[in-house]
C-alpha positions in Angstrom: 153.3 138.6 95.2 155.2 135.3 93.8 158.0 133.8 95.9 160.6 134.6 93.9 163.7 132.5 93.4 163.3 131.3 96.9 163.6 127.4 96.1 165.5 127.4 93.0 168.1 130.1 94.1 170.8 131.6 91.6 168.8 129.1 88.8 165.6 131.1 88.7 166.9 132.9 86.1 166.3 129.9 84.0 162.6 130.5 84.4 161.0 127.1 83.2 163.2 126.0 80.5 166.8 123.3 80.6 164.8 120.9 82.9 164.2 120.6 86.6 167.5 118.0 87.1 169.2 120.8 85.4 168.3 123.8 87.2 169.1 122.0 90.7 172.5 120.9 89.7 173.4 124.7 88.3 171.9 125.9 91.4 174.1 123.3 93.3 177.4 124.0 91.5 177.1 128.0 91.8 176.4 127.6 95.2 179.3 125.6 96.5 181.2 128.0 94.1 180.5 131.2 95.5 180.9 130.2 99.3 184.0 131.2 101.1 186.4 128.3 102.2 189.2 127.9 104.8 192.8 129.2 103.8 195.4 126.2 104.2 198.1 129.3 104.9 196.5 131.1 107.5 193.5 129.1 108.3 191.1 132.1 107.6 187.7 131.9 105.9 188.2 133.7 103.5 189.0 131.9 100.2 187.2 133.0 97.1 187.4 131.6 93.6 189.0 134.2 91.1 188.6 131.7 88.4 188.0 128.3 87.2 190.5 126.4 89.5 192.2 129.6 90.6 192.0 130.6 93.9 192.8 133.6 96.2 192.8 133.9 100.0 191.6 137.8 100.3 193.7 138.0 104.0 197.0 137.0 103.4 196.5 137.3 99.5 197.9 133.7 98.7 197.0 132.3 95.6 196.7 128.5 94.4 195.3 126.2 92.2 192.3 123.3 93.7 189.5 122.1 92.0 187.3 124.3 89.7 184.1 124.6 92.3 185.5 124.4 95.5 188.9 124.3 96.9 188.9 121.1 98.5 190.4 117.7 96.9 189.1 114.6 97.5 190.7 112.6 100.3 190.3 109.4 98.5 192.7 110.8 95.3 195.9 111.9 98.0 195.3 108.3 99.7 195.7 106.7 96.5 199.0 108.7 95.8 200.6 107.9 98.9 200.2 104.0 98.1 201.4 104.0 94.7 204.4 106.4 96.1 205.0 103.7 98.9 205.2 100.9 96.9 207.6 102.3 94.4 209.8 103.7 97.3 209.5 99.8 98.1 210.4 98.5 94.9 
């Protein structure tokens, strides 16, 4: 018996075409995707992706919009924001 899909994951359906670069960033993307992520209502793990950049906590059923793959935004990006927002509250 073969191993399966037991390197290449969700991208073993892919077989041998699209490319080995390819196949590991699908396999990447689907799996950061499909993992569940902490609420920031109720701070339970249990945040799944309804669709692209939608986003519903299944135990307090809150809904909200993040990033397309996973739920989390950059830190860098809200830093930034709060610079530009000081210096016009400066100005």
């Amino acid at each position: 018996m073969s191993k399966g899909t037991e390197k290449v994951g969700s991208a073993g359906r892919f077989g041998t075409r699209y490319g080995v670069r390819a196949r590991k960033l699908i396999r990447d993307i689907e799996k950061t995707r499909k993992m569940s992520y902490e609420c920031p209502n109720c701070h339970h793990k249990s945040v799944k992706r309804l669709s692209s950049g939608i986003w519903l906590c299944r135990h307090c059923d809150t809904k909200f919009a993040a990033g397309s793959y996973s739920p989390t935004i950059k830190r860098i990006v809200t830093e930034e924001r709060k610079e530009t927002e000081e210096v016009a509250e400066n100005v």
